[in-house]
C-alpha positions as CSV (number, residue, x, y, z in Angstrom):
1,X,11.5,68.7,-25.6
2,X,13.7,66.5,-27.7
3,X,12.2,64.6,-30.7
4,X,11.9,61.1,-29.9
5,X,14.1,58.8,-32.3
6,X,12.6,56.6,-35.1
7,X,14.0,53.8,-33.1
8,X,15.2,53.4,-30.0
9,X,19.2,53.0,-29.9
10,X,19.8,50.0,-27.8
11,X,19.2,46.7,-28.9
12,X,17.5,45.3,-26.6
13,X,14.9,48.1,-26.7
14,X,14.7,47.8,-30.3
15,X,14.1,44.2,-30.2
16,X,11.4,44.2,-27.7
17,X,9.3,47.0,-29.9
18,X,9.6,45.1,-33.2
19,X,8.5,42.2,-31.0
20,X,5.6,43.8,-29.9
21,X,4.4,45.6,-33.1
22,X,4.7,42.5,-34.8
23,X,2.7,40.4,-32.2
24,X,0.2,43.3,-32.1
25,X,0.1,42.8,-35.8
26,X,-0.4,39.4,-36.3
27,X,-2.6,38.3,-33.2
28,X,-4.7,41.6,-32.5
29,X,-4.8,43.8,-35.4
30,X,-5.2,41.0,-38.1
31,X,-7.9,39.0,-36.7
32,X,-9.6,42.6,-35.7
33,X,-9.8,43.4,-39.2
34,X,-10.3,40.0,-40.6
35,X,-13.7,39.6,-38.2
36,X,-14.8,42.8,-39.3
37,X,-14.4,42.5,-43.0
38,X,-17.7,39.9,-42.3
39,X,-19.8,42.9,-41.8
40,X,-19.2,43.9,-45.6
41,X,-21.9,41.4,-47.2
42,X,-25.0,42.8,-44.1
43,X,-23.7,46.7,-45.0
44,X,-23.6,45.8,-48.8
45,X,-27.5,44.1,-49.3
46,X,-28.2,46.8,-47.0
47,X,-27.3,49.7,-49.8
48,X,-23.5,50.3,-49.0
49,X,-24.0,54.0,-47.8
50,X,-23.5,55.8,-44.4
51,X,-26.9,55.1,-43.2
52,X,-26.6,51.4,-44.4
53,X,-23.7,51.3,-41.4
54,X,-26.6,52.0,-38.5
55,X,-28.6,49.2,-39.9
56,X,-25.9,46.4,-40.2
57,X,-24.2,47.2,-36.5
58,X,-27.4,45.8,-35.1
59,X,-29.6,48.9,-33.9
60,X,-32.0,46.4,-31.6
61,X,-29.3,46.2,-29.1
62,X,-29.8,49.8,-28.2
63,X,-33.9,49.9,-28.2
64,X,-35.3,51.6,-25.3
65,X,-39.0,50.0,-25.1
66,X,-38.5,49.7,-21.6
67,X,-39.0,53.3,-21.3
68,X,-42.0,53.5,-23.3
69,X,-43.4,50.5,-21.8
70,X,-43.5,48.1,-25.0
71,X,-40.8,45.8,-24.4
72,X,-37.5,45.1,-22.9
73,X,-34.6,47.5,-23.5
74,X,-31.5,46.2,-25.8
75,X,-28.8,44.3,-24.3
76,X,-26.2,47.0,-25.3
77,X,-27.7,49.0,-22.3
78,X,-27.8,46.5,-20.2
79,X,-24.5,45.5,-20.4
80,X,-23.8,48.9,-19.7
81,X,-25.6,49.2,-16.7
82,X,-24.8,45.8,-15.5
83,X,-21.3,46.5,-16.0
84,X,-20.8,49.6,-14.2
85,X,-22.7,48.6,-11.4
86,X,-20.7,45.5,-11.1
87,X,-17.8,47.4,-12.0
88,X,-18.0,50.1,-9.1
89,X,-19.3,47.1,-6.7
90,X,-16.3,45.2,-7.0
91,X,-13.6,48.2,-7.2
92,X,-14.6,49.2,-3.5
93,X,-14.8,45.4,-1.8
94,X,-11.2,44.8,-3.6
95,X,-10.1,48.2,-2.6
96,X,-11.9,47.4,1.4
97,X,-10.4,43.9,1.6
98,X,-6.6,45.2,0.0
99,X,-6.3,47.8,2.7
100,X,-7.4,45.2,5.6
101,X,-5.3,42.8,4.0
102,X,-2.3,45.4,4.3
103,X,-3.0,48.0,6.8
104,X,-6.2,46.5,9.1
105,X,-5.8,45.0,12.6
106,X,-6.3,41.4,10.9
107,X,-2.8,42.8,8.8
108,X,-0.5,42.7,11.8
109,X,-1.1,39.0,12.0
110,X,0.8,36.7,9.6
111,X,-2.4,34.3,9.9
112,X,-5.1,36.6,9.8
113,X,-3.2,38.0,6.9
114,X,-3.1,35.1,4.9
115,X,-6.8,34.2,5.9
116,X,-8.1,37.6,4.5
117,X,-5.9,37.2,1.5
118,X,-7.1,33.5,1.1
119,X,-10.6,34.2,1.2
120,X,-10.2,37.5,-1.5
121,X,-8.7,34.8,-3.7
122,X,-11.1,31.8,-3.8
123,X,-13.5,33.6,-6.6
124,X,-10.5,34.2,-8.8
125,X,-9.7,30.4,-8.9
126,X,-13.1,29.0,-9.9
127,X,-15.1,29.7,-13.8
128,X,-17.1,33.0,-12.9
129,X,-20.5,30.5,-14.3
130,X,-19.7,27.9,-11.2
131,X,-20.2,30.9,-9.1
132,X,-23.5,31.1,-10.4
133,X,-24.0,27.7,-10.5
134,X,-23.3,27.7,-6.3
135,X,-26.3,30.6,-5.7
136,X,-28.8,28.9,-7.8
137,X,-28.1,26.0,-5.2
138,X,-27.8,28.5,-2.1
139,X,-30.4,31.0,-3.3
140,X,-32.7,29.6,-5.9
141,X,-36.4,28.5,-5.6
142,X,-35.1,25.2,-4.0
143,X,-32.4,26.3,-2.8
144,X,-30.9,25.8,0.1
145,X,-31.2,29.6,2.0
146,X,-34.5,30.2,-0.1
147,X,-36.0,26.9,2.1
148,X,-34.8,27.4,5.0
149,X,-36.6,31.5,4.8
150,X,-39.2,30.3,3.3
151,X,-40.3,27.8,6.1
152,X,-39.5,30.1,8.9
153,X,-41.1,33.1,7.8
154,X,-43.6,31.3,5.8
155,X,-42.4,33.4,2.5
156,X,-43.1,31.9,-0.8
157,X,-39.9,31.4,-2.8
158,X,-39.3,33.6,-6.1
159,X,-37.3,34.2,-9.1
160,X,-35.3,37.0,-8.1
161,X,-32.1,35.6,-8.7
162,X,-32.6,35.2,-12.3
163,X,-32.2,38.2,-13.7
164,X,-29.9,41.6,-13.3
165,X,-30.0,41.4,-9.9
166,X,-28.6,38.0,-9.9
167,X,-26.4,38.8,-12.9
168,X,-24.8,41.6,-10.6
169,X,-24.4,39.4,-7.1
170,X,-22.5,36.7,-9.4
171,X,-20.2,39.3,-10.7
172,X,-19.8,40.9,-7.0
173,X,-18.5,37.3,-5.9
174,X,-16.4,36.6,-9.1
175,X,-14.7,39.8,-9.9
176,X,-13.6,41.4,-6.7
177,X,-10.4,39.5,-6.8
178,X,-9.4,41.0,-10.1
179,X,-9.7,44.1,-8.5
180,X,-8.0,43.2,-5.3
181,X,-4.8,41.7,-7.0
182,X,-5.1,45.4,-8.6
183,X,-5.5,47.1,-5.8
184,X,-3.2,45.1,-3.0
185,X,0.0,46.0,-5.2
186,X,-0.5,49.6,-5.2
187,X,-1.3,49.5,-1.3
188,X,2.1,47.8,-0.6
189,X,4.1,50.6,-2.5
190,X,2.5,53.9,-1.0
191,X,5.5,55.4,0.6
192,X,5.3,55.2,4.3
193,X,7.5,58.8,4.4
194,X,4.4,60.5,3.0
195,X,1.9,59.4,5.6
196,X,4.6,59.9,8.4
197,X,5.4,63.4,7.5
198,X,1.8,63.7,7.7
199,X,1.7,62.6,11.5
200,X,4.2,64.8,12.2
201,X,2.0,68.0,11.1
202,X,-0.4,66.3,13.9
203,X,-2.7,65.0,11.2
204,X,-4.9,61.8,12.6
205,X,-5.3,58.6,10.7
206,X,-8.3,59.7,9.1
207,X,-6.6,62.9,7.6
208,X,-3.5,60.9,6.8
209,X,-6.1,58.1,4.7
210,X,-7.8,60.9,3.1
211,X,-5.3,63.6,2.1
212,X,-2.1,61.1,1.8
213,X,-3.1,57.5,0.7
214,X,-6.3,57.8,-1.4
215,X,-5.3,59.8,-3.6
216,X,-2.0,57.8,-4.8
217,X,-4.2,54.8,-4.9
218,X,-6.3,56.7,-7.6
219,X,-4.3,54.7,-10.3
220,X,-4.9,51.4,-8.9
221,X,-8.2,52.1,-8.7
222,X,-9.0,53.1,-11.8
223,X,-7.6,50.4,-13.1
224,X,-9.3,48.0,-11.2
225,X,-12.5,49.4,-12.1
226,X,-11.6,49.1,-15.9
227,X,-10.6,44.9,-15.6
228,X,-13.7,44.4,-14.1
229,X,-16.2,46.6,-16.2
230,X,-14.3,44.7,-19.1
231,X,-14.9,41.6,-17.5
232,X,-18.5,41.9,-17.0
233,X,-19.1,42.9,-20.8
234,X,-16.9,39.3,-21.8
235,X,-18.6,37.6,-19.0
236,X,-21.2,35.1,-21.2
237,X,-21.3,32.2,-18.4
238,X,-22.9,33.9,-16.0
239,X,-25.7,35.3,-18.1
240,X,-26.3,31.7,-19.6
241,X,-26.6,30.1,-15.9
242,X,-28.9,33.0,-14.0
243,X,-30.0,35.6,-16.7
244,X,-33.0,34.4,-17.5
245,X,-34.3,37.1,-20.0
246,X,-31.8,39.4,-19.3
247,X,-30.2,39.6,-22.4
248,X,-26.7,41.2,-23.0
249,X,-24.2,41.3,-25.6
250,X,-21.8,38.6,-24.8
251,X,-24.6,36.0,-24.7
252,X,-26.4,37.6,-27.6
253,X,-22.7,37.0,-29.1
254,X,-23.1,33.3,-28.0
255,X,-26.2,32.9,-29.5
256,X,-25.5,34.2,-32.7
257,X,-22.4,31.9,-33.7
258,X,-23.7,28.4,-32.1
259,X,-27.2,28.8,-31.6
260,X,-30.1,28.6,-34.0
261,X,-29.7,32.2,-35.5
262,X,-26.2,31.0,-37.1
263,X,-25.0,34.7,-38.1
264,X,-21.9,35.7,-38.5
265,X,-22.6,38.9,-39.2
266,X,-24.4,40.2,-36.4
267,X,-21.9,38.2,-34.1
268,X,-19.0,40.9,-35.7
269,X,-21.4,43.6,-35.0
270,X,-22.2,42.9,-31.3
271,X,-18.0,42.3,-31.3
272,X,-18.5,45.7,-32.4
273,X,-20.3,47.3,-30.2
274,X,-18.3,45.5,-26.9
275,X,-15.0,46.6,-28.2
276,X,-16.3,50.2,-28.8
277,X,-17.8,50.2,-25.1
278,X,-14.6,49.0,-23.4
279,X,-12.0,51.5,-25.3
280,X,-14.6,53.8,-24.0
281,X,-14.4,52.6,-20.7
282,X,-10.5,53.2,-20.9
283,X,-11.1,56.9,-22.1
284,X,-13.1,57.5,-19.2
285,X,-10.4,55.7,-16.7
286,X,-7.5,57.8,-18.4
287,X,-9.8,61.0,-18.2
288,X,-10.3,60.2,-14.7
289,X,-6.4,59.8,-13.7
290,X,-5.6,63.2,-16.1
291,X,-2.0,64.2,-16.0
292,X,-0.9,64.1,-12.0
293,X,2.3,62.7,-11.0
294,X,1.9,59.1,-8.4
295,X,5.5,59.0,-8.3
296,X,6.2,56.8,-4.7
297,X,9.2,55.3,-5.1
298,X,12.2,57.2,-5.7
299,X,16.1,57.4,-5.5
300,X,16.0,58.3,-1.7
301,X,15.4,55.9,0.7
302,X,12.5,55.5,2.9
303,X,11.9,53.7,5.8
304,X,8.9,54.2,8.6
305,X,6.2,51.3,9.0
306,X,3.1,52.2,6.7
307,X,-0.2,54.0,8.9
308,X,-2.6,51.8,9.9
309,X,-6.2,52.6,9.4
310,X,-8.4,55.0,11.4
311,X,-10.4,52.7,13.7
312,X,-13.7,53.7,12.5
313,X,-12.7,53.8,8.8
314,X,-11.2,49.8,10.1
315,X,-14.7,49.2,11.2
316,X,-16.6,50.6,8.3
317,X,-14.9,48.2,5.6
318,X,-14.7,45.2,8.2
319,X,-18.5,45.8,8.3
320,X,-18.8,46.4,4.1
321,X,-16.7,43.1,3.2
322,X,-17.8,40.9,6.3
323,X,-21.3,39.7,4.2
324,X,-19.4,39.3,0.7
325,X,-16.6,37.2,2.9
326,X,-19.2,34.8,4.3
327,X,-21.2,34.4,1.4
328,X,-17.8,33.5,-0.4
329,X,-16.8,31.2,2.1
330,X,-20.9,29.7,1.9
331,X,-20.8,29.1,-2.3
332,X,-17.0,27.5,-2.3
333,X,-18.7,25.3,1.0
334,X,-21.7,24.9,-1.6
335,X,-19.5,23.6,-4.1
336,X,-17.1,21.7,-2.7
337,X,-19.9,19.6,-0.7
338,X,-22.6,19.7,-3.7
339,X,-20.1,17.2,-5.5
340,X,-20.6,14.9,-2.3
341,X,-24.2,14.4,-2.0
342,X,-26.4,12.4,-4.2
343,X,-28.9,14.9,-5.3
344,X,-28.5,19.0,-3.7
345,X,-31.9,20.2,-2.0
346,X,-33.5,16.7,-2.7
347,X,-31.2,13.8,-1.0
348,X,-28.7,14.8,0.6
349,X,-26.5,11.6,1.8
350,X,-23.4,11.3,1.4
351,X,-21.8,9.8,-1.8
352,X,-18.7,9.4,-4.2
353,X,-20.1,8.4,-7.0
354,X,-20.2,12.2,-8.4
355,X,-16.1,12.3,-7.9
356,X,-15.3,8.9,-9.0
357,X,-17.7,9.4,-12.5
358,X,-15.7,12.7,-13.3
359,X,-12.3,11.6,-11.1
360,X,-12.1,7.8,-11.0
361,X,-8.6,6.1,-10.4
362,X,-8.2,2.3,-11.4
363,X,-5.4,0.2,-11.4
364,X,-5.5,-2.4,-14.1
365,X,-2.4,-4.8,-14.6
366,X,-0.4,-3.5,-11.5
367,X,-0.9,0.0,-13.9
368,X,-2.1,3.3,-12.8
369,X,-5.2,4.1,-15.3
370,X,-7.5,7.2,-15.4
371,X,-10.9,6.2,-16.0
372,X,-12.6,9.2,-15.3
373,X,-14.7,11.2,-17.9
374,X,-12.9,14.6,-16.8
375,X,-9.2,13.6,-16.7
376,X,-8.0,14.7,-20.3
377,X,-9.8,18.1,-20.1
378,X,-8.4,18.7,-16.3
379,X,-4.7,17.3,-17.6
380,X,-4.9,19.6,-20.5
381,X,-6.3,23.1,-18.9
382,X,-3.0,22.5,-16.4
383,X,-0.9,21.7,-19.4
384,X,-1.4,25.0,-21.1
385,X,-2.2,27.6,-18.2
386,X,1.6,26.3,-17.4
387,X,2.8,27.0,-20.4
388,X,0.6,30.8,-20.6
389,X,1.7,31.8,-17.5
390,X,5.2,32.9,-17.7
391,X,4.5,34.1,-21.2
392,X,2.2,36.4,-20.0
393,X,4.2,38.0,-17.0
394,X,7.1,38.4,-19.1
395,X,4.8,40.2,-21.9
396,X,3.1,42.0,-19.6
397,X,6.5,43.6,-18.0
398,X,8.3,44.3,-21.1
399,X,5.1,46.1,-22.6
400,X,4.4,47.8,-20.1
401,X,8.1,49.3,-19.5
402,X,7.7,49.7,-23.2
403,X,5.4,52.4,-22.5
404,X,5.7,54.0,-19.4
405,X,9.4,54.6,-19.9
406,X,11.2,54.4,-23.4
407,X,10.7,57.1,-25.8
408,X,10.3,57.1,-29.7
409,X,8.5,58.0,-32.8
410,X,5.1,56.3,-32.8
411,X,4.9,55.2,-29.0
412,X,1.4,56.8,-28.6
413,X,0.5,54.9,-31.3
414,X,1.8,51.6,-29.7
415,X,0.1,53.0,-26.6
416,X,-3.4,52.8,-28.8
417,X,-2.5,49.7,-30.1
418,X,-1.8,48.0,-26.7
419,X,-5.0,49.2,-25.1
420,X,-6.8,48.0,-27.5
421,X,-6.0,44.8,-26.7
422,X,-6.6,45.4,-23.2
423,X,-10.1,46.7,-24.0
424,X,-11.4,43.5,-26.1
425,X,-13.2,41.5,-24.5
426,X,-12.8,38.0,-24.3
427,X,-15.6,36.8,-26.2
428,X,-14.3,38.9,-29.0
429,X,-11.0,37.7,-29.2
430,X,-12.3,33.8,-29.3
431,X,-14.6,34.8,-32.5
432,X,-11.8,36.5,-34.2
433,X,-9.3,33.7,-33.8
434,X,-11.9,31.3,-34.9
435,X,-12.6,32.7,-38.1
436,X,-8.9,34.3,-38.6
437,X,-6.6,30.9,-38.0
438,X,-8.6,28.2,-39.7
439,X,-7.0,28.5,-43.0
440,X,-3.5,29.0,-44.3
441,X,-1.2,31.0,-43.5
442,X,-1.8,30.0,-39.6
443,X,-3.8,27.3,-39.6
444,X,-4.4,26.8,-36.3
445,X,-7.7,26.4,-35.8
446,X,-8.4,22.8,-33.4
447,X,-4.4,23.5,-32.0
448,X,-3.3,23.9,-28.4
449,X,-1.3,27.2,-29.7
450,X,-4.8,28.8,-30.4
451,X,-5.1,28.5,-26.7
452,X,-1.9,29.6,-25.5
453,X,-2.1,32.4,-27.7
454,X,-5.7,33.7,-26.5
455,X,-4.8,33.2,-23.0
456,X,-1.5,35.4,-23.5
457,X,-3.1,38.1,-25.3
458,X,-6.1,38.1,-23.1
459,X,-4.9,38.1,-20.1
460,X,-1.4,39.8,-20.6
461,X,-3.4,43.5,-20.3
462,X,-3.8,43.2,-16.7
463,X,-0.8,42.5,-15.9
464,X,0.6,45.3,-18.7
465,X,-1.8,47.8,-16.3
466,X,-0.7,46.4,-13.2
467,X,3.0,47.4,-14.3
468,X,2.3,50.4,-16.1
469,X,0.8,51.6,-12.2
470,X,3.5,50.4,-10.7
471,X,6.3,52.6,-13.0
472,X,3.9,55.4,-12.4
473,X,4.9,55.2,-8.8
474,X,8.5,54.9,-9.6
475,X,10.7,57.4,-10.0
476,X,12.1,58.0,-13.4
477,X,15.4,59.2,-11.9
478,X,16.1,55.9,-11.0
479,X,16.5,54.5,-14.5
480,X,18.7,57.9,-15.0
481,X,20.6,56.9,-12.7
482,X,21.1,53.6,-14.1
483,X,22.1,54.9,-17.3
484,X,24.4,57.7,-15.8
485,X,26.5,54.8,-14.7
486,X,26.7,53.5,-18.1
487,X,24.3,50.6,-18.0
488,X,22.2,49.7,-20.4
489,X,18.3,49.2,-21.2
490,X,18.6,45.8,-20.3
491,X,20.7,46.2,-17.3
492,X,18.2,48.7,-15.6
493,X,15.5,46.9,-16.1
494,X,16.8,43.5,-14.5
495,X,18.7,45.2,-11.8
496,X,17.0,48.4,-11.4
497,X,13.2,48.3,-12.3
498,X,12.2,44.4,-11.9
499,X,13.5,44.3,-7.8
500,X,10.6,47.1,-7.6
501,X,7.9,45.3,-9.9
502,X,8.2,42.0,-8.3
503,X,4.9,42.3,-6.8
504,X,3.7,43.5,-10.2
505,X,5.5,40.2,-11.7
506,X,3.7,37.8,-9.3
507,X,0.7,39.3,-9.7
508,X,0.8,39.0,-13.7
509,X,2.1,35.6,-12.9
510,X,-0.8,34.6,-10.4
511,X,-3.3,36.1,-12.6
512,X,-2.1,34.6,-15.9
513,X,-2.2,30.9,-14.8
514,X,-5.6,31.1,-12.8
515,X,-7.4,33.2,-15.5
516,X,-6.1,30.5,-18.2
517,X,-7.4,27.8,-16.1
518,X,-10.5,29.4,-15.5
519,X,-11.2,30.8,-18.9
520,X,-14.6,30.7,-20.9
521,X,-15.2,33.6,-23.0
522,X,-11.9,33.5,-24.7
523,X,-12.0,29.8,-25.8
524,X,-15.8,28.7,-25.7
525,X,-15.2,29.3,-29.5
526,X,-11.7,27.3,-30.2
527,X,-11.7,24.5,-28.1
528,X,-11.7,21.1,-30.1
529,X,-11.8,17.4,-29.2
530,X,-8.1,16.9,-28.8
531,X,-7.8,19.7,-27.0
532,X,-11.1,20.1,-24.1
533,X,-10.4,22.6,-21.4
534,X,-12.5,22.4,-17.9
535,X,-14.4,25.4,-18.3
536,X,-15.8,24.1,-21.6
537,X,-16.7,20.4,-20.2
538,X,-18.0,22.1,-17.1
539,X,-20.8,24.0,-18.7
540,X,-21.7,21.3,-21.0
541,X,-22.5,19.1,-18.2
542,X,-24.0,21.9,-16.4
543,X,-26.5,22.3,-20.0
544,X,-27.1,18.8,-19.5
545,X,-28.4,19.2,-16.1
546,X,-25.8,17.0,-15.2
547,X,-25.0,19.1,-11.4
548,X,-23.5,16.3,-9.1
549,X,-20.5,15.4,-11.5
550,X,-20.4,19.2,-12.2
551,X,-20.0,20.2,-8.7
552,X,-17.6,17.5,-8.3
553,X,-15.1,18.7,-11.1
554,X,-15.5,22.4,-9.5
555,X,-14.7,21.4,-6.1
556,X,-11.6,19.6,-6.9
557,X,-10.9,22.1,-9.4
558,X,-10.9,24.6,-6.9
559,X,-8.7,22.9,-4.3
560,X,-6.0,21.9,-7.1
561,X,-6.2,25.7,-8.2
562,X,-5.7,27.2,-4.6
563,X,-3.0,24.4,-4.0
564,X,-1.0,26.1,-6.8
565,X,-1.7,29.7,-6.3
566,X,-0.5,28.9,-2.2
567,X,2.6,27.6,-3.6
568,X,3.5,29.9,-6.6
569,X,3.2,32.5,-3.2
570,X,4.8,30.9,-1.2
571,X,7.8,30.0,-3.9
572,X,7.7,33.9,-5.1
573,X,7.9,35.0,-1.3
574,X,10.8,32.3,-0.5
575,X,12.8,33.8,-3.4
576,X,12.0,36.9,-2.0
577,X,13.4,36.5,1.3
578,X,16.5,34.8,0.1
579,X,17.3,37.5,-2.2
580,X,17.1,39.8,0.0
581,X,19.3,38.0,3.1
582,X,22.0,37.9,0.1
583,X,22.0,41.6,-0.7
584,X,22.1,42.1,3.3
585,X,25.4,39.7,3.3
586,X,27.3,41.5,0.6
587,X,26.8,44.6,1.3
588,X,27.1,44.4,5.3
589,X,30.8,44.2,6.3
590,X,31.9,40.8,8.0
591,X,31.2,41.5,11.2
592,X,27.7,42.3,10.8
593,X,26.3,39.5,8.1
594,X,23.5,37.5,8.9
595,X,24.2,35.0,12.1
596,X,26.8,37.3,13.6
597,X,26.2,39.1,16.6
598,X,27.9,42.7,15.6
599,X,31.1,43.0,18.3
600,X,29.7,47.0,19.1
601,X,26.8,48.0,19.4
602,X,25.1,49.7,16.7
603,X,24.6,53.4,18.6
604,X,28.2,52.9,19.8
605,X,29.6,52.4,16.8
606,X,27.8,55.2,14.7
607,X,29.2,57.6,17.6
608,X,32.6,56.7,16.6
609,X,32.6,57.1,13.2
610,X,30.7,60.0,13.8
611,X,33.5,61.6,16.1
612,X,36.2,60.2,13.1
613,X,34.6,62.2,10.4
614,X,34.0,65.6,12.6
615,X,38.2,65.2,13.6
């Protein structure tokens, strides 16, 4: 095997890796370090030798006096548990609701389609604590299921919901669309030759699902589990709103750098110990995969409509997402009327006075004037999730081809570096910036470019591992190809490798606007007073027990988010379309573009040229 250069070549490819390293460098590496160098005073007082280490990465978090029956467990283990069971929980309802999305009898409907799809999405557009927020008011001691049991059955109402059990419903709802958007794109590319080769050895749908499709979903999957075990270890909002005294390390995070304990210290060690869980978490995914080949997509062209599901397989995950659906379908009804009515579970007439406090409109002079209390934070998360968006697709593409397909000296390395930042958790990354960029020689501490520049490196490494899958179904002879016929790095990827990954693009798109809109972890820590995001007004009037105006900014921030993802879709899939009836016209000859009924028929004309070629 040939040793990889120092450097690529090309200079495109060369450009994109200093790129990289250096934005690795300065807004992953740096702040790592810099966030960890505050653990040096704790390890210091406590005697600066290799058992002094134990003592300053906070050992309580790993106590097991739940076992022994003298106390609560540490929250290190039960962010682990929490996570995995949160993680596995929403892997299979994203992986059940892609497949019916793509393949079930709802799929051969353009409506039902979209309605399935619609509903996956509406979790992913809302702040994973107004979920919570919704089942205290749905399934709380007042709320409104709990009542309604509780006087037919005669059951006194309990606490159930605040605690892991709760914890792990709220993460259900919240992170199953991370994992469908992970899952959905890898459904769309399994190659429908595979599964009909398979039905013509006689093998049934079942067979076909089993033996054929589930295993080149593996990737997919694994790295849908890994976004959302991640997620539940950043996930802090949640755990404030129903944990009650469930404690777990992003919260005890929280607690430690704005609450009463004040310590930055044990904040970098609980940073710590969630970074060291989530790379982890990746070895285990990568473990998992091992070395097998999901190549899908090659040079050779495939046609065939994809296998639709056995019936009783259809069944069984129509039966396994139905209760997550309408539960969905009952907190987003929760929230958007809770905003409505003057008091939830106490009076429960209609009003606007929630909307109008957080929303109101004025007109002053004969000019337009926002008077409500919520309009710079709204104007401002819209502002820079705009602005994060496209930055974040077009990092996550070029890293990812990065990776899975140039070659040189150190890429394993780069490799490292990049999961890295996919394994940190967003409440890590938002102390890090915080105590990196408040001095010189980036000051930017209290600046909207602190934001942009948490969103893009937080949420770029899902759409980096949504790409990264998608190459690894792509045949590599295709960029061989490419370069056979003398074009370049650049070339292939625009014309070659992007046609393939636009579902990859849209996704990374999709995701990188809603999850900078939605974001708390990330920024709970760097938002200032020029410069208030939604998420971070939200839970202050939730913590002031203000609900009504609260459930009014949700509401309307979920409609304006679903208005946008609807049309980003639908502008992505007009593209699309056009696109493709413009490679049709140039490459059919006139008589058979677009519009024009061909003069022979199609059979009649093959026959002919057929005969021509066997004279």
């Amino acid at each position: 095997m040939p040793t990889p250069a120092k450097l690529p070549h090309d200079v495109f490819t060369r450009g994109v890796l200093i790129a990289t390293v250096l934005a690795l460098g300065v807004f992953v590496a740096w702040p790592l370090a810099n966030s960890l160098f505050s653990l040096v005073p704790a390890w210091q007082s406590a005697g600066g030798d290799l058992r002094a280490v134990w003592t300053t990465l906070a050992p309580d978090v790993w106590r097991l006096g739940c076992l022994r029956g003298v106390g609560a467990c540490g929250s290190g283990w039960h962010s682990i548990a929490l996570g995995i069971a949160s993680a596995v929980a929403s892997t299979v309802l994203g992986a059940a609701l892609a497949l019916l999305a793509t393949r079930g009898a709802l799929a051969r409907s353009r409506a039902g389609a979209a309605l399935l799809r619609g509903v996956a999405m509406l979790p992913a557009i809302t702040p994973p604590f107004a979920v919570g927020l919704a089942l205290i008011l749905l399934l709380g001691r007042n709320g409104a299921i709990t009542q309604a049991i509780a006087n037919a059955l005669g059951v006194a109402p309990g606490r159930w919901l605040y605690g892991p059990l709760g914890l792990w419903l709220a993460q259900c709802l919240a992170f199953t669309p991370v994992a469908f958007l992970t899952v959905v794109g890898v459904v769309q590319r399994l190659p429908a030759v595979l599964e009909e080769a398979a039905a013509t050895l006689r093998a049934t749908h079942w067979q076909t699902f089993r033996t054929v499709t589930w295993p080149m979903m593996r990737p997919g999957l694994a790295n849908a589990w890994l976004l959302c075990f991640i997620e539940s270890l950043a996930d802090f909002g949640n755990p404030l709103v129903l944990g009650g005294n469930f404690r777990v390390l992003s919260s005890d995070l929280y607690f430690a750098v704005v609450g009463a304990e004040q310590d930055p210290g044990r904040a970098a060690a609980l940073a710590v110990w969630l970074l060291l869980l989530a790379l982890g978490a990746f070895a285990l995914q990568r473990r998992w995969l091992g070395e097998r080949s999901y190549v899908a997509v090659n040079g050779k062209g495939g046609g065939g409509r994809a296998a639709p599901l056995d019936a009783r397989l259809s069944w069984s995950l129509t039966a396994l997402v139905a209760p997550w659906c309408l539960l969905t379908l009952a907190v987003y009804g929760t929230l958007l009327a809770g905003g409505f009515v003057t008091l939830w579970g106490v009076d429960f007439h209609w009003t606007l006075a929630h909307l109008t406090d957080v929303f109101g409109i004025a007109i002053e002079d004969g000019a337009l004037t926002l008077t409500g209390q919520a309009w710079p934070s709204a104007l401002e998360t819209l502002r820079l999730a705009a602005i994060a968006a496209p930055l974040t697709a077009i990092a996550a593409v070029l890293g990812g081809w990065l990776i899975a397909r140039r070659q040189f000296a150190g890429r394993r390395w780069l490799e490292g570096a990049l999961v890295a930042a996919f394994a940190i958790p967003g409440t890590v990354i938002g102390l890090a910036y915080a105590q990196t960029f408040n001095a010189a020689p980036l000051a930017l501490t209290g600046t909207g470019a602190i934001l942009v520049l948490s969103f893009l490196f937080r949420n770029m490494p899902m759409g980096l591992r949504t790409t990264v899958g998608a190459l690894a179904q792509i045949d590599p002879s295709l960029d061989e190809a490419s370069a056979t016929l003398r074009a370049g790095s650049w070339t292939t990827l625009r014309r070659v490798l992007l046609p393939l990954l636009r579902p990859a693009c849209a996704a990374a798109l999709i995701y990188g606007f809603v999850r900078a809109a939605t974001a708390v972890s990330a920024v709970v820590f760097l938002v200032s007073a020029d410069h208030d995001l939604a998420t971070t007004y939200l839970i202050g009037l939730i913590s002031n027990g203000s609900y009504g105006p609260a459930l009014a900014y949700a509401g309307v921030l979920v409609v304006v988010l679903f208005a946008i993802v609807v049309s980003l879709e639908a502008g992505l899939r007009a593209s699309e379309t056009k696109r493709t009836r413009m490679t049709v016209a140039t490459t059919l000859p006139p008589s058979e573009t677009p519009g024009d009924a061909p003069r022979t028929p199609r059979t009649a004309r093959t026959s002919r040229i057929g005969r021509k070629s066997l004279a």
